[in-house]
C-alpha positions as CSV (number, residue, x, y, z in Angstrom):
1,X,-50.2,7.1,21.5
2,X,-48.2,3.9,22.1
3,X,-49.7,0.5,20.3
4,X,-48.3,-2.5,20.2
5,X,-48.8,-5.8,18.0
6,X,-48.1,-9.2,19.3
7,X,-48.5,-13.1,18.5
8,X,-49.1,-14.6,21.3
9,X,-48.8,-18.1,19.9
10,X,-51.7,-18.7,22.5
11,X,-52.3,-16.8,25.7
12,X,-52.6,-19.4,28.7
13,X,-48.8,-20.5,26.9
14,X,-47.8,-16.9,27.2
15,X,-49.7,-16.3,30.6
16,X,-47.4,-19.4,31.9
17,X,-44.5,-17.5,30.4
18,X,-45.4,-14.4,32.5
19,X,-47.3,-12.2,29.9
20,X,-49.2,-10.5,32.8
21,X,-46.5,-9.2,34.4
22,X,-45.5,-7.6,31.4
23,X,-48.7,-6.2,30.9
24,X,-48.8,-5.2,34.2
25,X,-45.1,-2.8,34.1
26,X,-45.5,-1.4,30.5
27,X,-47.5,1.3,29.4
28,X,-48.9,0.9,26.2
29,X,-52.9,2.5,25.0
30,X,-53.4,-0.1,22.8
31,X,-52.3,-3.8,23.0
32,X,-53.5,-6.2,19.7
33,X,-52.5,-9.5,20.3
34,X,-53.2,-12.5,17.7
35,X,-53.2,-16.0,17.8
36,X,-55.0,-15.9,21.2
37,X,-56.1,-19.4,20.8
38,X,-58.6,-19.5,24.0
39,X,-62.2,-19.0,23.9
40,X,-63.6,-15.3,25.4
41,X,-64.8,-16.4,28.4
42,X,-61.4,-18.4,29.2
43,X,-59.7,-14.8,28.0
44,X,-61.7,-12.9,30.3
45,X,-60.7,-15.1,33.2
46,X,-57.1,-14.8,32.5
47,X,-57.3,-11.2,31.9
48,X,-59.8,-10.3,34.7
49,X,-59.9,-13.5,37.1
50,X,-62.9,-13.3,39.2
51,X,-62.4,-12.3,43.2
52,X,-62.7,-15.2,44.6
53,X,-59.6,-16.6,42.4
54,X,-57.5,-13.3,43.0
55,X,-54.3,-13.7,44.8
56,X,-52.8,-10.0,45.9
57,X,-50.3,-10.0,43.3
58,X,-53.4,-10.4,40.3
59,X,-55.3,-7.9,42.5
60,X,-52.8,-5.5,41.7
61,X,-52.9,-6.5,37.7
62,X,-56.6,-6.7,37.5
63,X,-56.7,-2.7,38.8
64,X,-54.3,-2.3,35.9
65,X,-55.8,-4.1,33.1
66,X,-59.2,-2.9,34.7
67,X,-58.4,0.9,32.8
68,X,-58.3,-1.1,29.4
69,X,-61.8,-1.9,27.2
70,X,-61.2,-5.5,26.1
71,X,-62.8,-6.3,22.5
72,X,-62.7,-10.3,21.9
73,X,-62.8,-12.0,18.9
74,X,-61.6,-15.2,19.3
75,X,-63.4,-17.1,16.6
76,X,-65.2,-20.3,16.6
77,X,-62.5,-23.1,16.9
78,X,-61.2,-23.9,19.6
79,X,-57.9,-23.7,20.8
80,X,-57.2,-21.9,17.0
81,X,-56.6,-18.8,15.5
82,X,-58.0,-15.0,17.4
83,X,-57.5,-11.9,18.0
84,X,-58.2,-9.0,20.9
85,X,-57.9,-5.6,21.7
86,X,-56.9,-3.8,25.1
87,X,-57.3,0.3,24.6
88,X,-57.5,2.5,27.1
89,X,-59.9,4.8,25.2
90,X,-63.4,3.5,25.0
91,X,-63.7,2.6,21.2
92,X,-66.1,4.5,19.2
93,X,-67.0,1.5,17.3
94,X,-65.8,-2.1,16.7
95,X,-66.1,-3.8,13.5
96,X,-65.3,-7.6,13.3
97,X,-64.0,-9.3,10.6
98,X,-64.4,-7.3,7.5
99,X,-67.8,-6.7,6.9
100,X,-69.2,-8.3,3.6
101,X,-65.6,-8.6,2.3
102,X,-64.2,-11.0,4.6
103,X,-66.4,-13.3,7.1
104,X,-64.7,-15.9,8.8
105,X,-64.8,-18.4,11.6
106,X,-61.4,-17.9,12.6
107,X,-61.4,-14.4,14.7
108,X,-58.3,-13.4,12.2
109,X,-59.5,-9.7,12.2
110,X,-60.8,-7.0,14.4
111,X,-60.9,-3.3,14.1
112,X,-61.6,-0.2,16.7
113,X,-62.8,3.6,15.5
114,X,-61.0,5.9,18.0
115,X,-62.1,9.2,16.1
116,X,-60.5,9.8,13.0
117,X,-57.8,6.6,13.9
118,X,-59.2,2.9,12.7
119,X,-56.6,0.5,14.3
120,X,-57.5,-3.2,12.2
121,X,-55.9,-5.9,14.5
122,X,-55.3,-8.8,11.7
123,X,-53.9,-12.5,11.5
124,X,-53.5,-13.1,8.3
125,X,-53.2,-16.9,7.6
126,X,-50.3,-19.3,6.9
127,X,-49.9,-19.7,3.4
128,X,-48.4,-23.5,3.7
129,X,-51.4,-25.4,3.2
130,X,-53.5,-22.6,2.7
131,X,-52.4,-20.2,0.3
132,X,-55.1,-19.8,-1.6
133,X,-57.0,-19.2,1.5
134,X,-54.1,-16.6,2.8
135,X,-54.1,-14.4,-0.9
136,X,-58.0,-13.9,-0.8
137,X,-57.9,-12.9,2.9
138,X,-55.1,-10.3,1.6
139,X,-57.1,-9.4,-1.1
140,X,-60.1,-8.5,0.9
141,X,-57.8,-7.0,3.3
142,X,-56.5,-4.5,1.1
143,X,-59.8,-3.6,-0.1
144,X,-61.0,-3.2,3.8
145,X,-58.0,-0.9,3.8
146,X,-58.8,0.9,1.0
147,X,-62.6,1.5,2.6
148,X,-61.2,2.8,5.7
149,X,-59.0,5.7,4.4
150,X,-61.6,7.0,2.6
151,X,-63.2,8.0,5.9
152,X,-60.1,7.7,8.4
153,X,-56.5,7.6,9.0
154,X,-55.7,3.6,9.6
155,X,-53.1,2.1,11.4
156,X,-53.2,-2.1,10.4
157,X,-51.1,-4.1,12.7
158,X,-50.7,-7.6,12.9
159,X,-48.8,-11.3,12.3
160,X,-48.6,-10.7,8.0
161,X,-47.1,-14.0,8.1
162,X,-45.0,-12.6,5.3
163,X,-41.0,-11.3,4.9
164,X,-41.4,-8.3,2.4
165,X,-37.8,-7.7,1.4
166,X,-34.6,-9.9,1.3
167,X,-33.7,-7.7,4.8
168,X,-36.5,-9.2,6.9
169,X,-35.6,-12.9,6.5
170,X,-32.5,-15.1,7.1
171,X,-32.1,-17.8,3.9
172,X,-34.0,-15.6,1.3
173,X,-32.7,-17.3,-1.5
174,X,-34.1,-20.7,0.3
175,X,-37.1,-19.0,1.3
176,X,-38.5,-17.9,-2.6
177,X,-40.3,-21.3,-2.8
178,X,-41.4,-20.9,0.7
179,X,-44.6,-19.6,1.6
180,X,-43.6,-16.7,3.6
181,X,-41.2,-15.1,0.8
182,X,-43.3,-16.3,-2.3
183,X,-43.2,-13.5,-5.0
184,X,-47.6,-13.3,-4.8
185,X,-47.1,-13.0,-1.1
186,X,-44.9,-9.9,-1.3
187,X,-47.1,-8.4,-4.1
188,X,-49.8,-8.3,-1.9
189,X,-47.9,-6.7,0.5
190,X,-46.9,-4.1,-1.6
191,X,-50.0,-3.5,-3.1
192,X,-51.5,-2.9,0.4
193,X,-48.5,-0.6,0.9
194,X,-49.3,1.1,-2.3
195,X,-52.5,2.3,-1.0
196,X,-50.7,5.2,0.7
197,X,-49.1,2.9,4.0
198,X,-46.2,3.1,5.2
199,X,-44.4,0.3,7.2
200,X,-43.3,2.2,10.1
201,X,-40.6,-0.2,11.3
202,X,-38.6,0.4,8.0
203,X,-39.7,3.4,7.6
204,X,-37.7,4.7,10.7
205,X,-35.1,2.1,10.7
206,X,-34.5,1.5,7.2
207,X,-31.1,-0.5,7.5
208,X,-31.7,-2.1,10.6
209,X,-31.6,-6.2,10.6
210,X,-34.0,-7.6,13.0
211,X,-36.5,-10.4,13.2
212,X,-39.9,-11.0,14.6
213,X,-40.2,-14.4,14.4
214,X,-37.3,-17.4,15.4
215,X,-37.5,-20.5,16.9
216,X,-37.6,-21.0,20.7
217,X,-34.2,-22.9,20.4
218,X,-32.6,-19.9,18.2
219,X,-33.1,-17.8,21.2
220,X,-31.0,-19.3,23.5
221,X,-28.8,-21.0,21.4
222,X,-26.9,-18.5,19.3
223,X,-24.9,-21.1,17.7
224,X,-27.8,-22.3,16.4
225,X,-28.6,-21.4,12.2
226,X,-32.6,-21.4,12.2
227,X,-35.4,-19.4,9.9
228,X,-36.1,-16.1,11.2
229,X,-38.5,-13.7,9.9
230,X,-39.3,-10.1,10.4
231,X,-43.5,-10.7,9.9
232,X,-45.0,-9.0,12.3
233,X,-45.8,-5.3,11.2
234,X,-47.9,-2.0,12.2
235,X,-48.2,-0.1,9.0
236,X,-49.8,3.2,8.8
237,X,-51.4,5.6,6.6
238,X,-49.1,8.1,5.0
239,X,-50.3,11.0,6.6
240,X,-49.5,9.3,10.2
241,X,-45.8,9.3,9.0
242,X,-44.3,12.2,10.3
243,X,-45.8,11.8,13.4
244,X,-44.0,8.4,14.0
245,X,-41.2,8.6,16.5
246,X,-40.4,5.2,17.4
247,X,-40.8,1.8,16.1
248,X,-38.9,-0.7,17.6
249,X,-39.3,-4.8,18.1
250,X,-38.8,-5.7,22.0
251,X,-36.7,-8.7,22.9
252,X,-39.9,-11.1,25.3
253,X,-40.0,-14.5,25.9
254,X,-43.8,-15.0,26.3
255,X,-44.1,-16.2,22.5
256,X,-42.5,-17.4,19.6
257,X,-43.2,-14.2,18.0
258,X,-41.7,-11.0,19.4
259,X,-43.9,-7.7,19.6
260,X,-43.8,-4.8,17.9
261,X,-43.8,-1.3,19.9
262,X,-45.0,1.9,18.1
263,X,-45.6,5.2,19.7
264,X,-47.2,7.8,17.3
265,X,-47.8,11.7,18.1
266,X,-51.3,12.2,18.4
């Protein structure tokens, strides 16, 4: 199984950027993307544009993206926040948001049952004018966690929004009164991770410096000093950490954020 996590800091920006095309050449089962920031029906149209708008070239992309099951949640405000799910299998069930732990109007999280597998697709908030907001998200997150394993092996991917370790940020002496790098931030992080997770990337490379998260300038210009952050995760239950055998972040220009690819034995 190959899944991969990805902010799209909006999809008509990313779309612009050529996001389909990607789409369209790699070969993933499951895509989560965050920060869709368009409503469903707008989504839809993008993903799976009707006939009469079809040029050959999105032809050829719809009969691609028409093997995947969509599953929207793209919340309530517009132009804000969201999250959806392309898998190939046929989910066995959807939740949305977190039950009675978590309900927002945000779309920040959605999960699919594939079996014994619950894959939670989650945004969790920036903490700079909202942190309060951002720890009792994490909070109810790690209890949704929690929930899950007792019936499943979960996989949580997502935009964390937080640096765990000095390793996974630029400036982290800057950053410590930064939400981001806050000590409560990476608390909850490792209490999630102390539920029996494993953070796959690190887990496999456990030296490796890279980032998931810079500015657009800091991409082109590598003279250029900026924050960047390693924030974007796919953490899996214990058990699933043998079977990992790659988890890599792939250099795209469709977003601010880069994605995260994992592909997991079955």
């Amino acid at each position: 199984m190959k899944i991969v996590t990805y902010n799209l800091n909006g999809i008509r920006a990313a779309t612009k950027r050529g996001l389909i095309d990607w789409l369209e050449k790699s070969d993933a089962d499951v895509y989560c993307f965050q920060e869709v920031r368009c409503d469903e029906a707008q989504t839809m149209e993008i993903l799976f544009p009707s006939d009469n708008q079809l040029s050959l070239f999105q032809d050829e992309i719809k009969d691609k993206l028409g093997e995947f099951h969509a599953v929207y949640n793209c919340g309530k405000i517009a132009g804000y926040a969201g999250t959806l799910i392309l898998s190939k299998v046929k989910p066995d069930k959807v939740l949305y948001d977190m039950g009675k732990l978590w309900t927002d109007d945000e779309g920040r999280t959605t999960t699919i049952i594939l079996g014994n597998l619950a894959i939670i697709n989650a945004y969790i908030p920036n903490g700079n004018s909202r942190l309060e907001f951002k720890m009792q998200y994490l909070q109810a997150l790690t209890d949704f966690i929690a929930e899950l394993k007792k019936q499943y092996s979960v996989i949580c991917v997502g935009d964390f929004n937080i640096a765990h370790n000095e390793i996974d940020l630029t400036n982290p002496r800057e950053c410590k009164t930064k939400s981001v790098f806050l000590p409560i931030e990476r608390e909850a992080f490792t209490k999630i991770l102390n539920l029996g997770m494993t953070d796959c990337f690190r887990y496999l490379n456990p030296e490796k410096v890279e980032y998931s998260w810079r500015s657009y300038r800091s991409r082109y210009d590598f003279s250029y000093q900026s924050w960047k952050y390693r924030i974007d995760y796919i953490i899996s239950s214990n058990e699933l950490a043998l079977k990992l055998k790659k988890c890599e972040i792939l250099e795209l220009p469709y977003s601010d954020h880069l994605p995260v690819f994992l592909e997991i034995d079955n």
